[in-house]
KETI-696123 format. One record per atom (N, C-alpha, C): residue in one letter; x, y, z. Coordinates in Angstrom, 2 decimals. Layout:
BEGIN
<"A", <X, Y, Z>>
...
***
This chain:
BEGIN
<"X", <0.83, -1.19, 0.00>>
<"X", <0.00, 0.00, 0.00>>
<"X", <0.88, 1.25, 0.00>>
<"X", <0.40, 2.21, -1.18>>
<"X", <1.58, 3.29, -0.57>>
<"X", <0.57, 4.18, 0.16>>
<"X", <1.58, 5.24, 0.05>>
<"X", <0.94, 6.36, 1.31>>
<"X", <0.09, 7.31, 0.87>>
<"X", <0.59, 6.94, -0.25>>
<"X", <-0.54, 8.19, -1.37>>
<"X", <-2.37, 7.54, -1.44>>
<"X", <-2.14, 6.23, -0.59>>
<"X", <-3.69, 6.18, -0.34>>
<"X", <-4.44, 6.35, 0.37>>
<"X", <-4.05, 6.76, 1.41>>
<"X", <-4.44, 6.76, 2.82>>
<"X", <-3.99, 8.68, 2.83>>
<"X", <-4.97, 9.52, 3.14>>
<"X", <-4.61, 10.56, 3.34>>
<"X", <-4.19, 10.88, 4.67>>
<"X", <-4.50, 10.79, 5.73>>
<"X", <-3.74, 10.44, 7.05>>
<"X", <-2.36, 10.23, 7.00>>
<"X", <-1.98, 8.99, 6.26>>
<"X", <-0.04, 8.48, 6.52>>
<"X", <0.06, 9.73, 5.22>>
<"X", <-0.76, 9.94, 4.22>>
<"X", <0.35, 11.08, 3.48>>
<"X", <0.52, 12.10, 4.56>>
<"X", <-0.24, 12.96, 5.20>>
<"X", <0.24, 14.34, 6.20>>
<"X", <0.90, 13.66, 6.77>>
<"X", <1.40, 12.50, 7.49>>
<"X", <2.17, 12.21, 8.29>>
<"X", <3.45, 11.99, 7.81>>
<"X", <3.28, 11.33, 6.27>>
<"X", <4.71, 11.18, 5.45>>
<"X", <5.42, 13.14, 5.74>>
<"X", <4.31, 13.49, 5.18>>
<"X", <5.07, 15.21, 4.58>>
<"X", <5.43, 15.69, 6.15>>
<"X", <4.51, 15.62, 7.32>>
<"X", <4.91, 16.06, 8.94>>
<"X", <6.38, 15.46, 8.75>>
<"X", <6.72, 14.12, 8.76>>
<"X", <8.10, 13.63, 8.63>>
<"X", <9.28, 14.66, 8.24>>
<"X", <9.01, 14.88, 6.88>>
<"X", <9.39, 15.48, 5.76>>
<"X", <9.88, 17.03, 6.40>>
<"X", <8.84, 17.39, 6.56>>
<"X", <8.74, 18.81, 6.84>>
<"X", <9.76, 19.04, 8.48>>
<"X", <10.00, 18.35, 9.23>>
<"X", <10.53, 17.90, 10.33>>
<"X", <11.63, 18.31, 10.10>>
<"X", <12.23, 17.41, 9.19>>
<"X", <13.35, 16.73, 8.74>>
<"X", <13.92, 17.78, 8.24>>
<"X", <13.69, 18.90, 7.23>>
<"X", <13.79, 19.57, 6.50>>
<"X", <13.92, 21.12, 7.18>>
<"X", <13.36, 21.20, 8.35>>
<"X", <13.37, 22.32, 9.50>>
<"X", <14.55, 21.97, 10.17>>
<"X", <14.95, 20.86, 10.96>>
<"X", <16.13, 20.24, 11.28>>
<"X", <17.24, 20.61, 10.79>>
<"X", <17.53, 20.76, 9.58>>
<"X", <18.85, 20.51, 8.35>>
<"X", <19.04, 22.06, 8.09>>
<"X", <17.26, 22.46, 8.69>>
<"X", <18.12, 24.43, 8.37>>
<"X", <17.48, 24.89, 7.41>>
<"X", <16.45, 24.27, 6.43>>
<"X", <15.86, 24.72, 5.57>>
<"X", <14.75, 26.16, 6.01>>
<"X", <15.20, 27.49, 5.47>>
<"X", <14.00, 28.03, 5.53>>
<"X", <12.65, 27.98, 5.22>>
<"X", <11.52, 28.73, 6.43>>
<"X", <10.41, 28.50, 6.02>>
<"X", <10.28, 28.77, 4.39>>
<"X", <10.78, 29.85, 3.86>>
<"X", <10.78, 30.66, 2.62>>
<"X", <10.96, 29.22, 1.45>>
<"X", <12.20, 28.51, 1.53>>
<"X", <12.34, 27.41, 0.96>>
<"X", <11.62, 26.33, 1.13>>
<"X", <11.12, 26.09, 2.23>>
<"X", <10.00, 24.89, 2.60>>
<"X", <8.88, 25.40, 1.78>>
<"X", <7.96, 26.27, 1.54>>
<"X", <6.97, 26.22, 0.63>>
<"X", <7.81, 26.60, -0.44>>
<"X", <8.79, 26.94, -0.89>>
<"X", <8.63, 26.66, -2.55>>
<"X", <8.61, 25.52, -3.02>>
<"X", <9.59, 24.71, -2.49>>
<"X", <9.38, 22.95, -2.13>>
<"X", <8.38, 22.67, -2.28>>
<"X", <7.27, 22.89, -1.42>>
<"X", <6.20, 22.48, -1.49>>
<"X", <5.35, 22.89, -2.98>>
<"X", <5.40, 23.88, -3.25>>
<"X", <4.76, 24.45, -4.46>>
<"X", <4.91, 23.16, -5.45>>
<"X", <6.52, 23.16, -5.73>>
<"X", <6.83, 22.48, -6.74>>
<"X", <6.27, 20.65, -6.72>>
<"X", <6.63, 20.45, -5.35>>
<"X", <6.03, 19.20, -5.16>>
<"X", <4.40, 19.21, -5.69>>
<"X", <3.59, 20.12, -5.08>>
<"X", <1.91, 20.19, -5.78>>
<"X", <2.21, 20.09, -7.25>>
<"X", <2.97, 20.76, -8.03>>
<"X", <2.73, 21.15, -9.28>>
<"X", <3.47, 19.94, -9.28>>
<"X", <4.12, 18.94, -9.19>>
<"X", <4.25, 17.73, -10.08>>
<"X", <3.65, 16.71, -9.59>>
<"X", <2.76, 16.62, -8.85>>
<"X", <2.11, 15.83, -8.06>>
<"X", <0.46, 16.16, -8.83>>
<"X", <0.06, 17.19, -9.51>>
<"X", <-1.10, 17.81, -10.06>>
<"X", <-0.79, 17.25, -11.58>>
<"X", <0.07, 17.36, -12.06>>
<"X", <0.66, 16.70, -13.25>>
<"X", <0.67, 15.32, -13.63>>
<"X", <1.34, 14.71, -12.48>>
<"X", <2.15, 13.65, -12.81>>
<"X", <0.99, 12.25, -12.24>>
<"X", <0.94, 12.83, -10.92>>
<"X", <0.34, 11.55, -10.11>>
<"X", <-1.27, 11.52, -9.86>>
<"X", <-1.86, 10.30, -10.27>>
<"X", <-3.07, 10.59, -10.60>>
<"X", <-3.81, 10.46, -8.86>>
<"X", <-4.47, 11.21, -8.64>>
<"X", <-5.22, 10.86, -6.52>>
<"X", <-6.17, 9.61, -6.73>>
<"X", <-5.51, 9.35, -5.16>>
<"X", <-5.72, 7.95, -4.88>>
<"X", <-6.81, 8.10, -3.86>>
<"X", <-7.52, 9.39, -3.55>>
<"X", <-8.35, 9.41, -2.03>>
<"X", <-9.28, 10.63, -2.63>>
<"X", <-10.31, 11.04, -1.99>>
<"X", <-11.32, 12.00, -2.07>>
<"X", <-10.63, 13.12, -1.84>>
<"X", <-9.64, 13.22, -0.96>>
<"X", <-9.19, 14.87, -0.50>>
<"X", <-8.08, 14.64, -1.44>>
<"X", <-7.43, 14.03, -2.22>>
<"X", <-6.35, 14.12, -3.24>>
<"X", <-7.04, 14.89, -4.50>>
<"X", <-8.27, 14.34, -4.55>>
<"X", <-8.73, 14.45, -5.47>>
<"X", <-9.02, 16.14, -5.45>>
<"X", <-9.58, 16.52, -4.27>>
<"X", <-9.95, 17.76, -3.88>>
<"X", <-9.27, 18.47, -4.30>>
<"X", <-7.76, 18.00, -3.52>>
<"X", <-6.77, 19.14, -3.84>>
<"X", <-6.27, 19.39, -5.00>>
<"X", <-6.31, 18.45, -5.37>>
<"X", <-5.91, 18.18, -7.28>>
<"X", <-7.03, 18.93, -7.88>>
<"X", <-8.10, 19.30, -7.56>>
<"X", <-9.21, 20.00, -8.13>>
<"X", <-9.03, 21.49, -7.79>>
<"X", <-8.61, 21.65, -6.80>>
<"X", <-8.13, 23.07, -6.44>>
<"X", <-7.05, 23.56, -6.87>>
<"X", <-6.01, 22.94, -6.85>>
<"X", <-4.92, 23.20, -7.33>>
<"X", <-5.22, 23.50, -9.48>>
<"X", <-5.96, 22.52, -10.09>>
<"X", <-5.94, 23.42, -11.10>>
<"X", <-6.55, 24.02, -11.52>>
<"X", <-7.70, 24.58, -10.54>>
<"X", <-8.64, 25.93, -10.75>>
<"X", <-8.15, 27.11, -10.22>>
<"X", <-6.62, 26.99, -9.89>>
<"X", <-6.10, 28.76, -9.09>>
<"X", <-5.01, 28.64, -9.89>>
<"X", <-4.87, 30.08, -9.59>>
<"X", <-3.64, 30.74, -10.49>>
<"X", <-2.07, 30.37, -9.62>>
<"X", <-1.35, 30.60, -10.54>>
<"X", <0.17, 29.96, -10.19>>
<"X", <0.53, 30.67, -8.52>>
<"X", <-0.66, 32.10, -8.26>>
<"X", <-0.38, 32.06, -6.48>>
<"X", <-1.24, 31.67, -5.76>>
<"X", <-2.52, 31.08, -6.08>>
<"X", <-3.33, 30.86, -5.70>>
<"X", <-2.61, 29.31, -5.01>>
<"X", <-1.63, 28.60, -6.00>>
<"X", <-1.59, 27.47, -5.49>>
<"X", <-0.39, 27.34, -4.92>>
<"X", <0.52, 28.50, -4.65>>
<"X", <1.51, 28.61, -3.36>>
<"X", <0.81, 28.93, -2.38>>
<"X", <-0.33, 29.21, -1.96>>
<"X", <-1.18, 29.80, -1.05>>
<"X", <-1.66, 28.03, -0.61>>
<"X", <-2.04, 27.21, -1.48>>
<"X", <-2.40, 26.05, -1.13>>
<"X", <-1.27, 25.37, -0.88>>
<"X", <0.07, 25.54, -1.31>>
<"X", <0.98, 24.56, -1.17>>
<"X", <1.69, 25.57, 0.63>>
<"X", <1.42, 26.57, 0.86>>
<"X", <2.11, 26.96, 1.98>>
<"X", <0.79, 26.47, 3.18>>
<"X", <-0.66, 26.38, 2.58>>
<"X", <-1.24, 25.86, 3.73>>
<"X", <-0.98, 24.37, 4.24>>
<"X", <-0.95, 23.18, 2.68>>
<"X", <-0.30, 22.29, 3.44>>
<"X", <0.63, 22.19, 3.85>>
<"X", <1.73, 22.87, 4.08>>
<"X", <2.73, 22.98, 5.23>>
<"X", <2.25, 23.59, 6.34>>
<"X", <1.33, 24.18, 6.37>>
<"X", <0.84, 24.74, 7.55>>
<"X", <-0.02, 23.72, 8.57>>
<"X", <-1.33, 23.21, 7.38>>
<"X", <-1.62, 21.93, 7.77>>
<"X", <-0.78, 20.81, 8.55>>
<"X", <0.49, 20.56, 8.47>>
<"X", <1.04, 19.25, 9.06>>
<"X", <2.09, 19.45, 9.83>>
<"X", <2.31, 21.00, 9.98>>
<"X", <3.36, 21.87, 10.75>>
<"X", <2.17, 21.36, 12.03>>
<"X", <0.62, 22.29, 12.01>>
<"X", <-0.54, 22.19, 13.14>>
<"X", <-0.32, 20.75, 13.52>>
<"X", <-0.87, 19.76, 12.58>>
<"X", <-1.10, 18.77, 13.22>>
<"X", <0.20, 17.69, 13.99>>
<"X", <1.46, 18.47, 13.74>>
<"X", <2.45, 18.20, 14.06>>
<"X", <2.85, 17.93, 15.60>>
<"X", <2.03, 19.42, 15.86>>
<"X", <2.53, 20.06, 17.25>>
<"X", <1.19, 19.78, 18.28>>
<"X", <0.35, 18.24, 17.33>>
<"X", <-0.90, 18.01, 18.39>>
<"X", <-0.87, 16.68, 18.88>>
<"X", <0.35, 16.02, 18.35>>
<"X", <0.58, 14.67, 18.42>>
<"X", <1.21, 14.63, 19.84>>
***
């Protein structure tokens, strides 16, 4: 099973991620462009495996190229929150 099916272990993959990546020194500034780019090849490339993939994949290509750094800095915001509830 990967993780891309279960939307739960994905925020938890990217919480990992995002961890990991704060750790090593990465700025916030660089953590969402990261992220941006990850949406935009993930909107492209990988077809959603869950209802909220699907969502986001639906949102992501109805906004404009800031509309969806605005979505790619909330899911970092998203799993930053649910990070700090575990």
């Amino acid at each position: 099973m990967s993780i891309l099916d279960n939307f739960e272990q994905w925020k938890d993959f990217l919480g990992d991620r995002l961890e990991a990546a704060q750790q090593g020194g990465m700025t916030q500034e660089v953590i969402n462009e990261l992220a941006y780019r990850i949406g935009d090849y993930l909107s492209a490339e990988v077809e959603p495996k869950n209802a909220e993939e699907r969502l986001l994949k639906a949102l992501w290509d109805a906004g404009s190229e800031e509309e969806q750094k605005v979505l790619a800095q909330l899911m970092v915001k998203l799993v930053q929150n649910e990070g700090t509830t575990h």
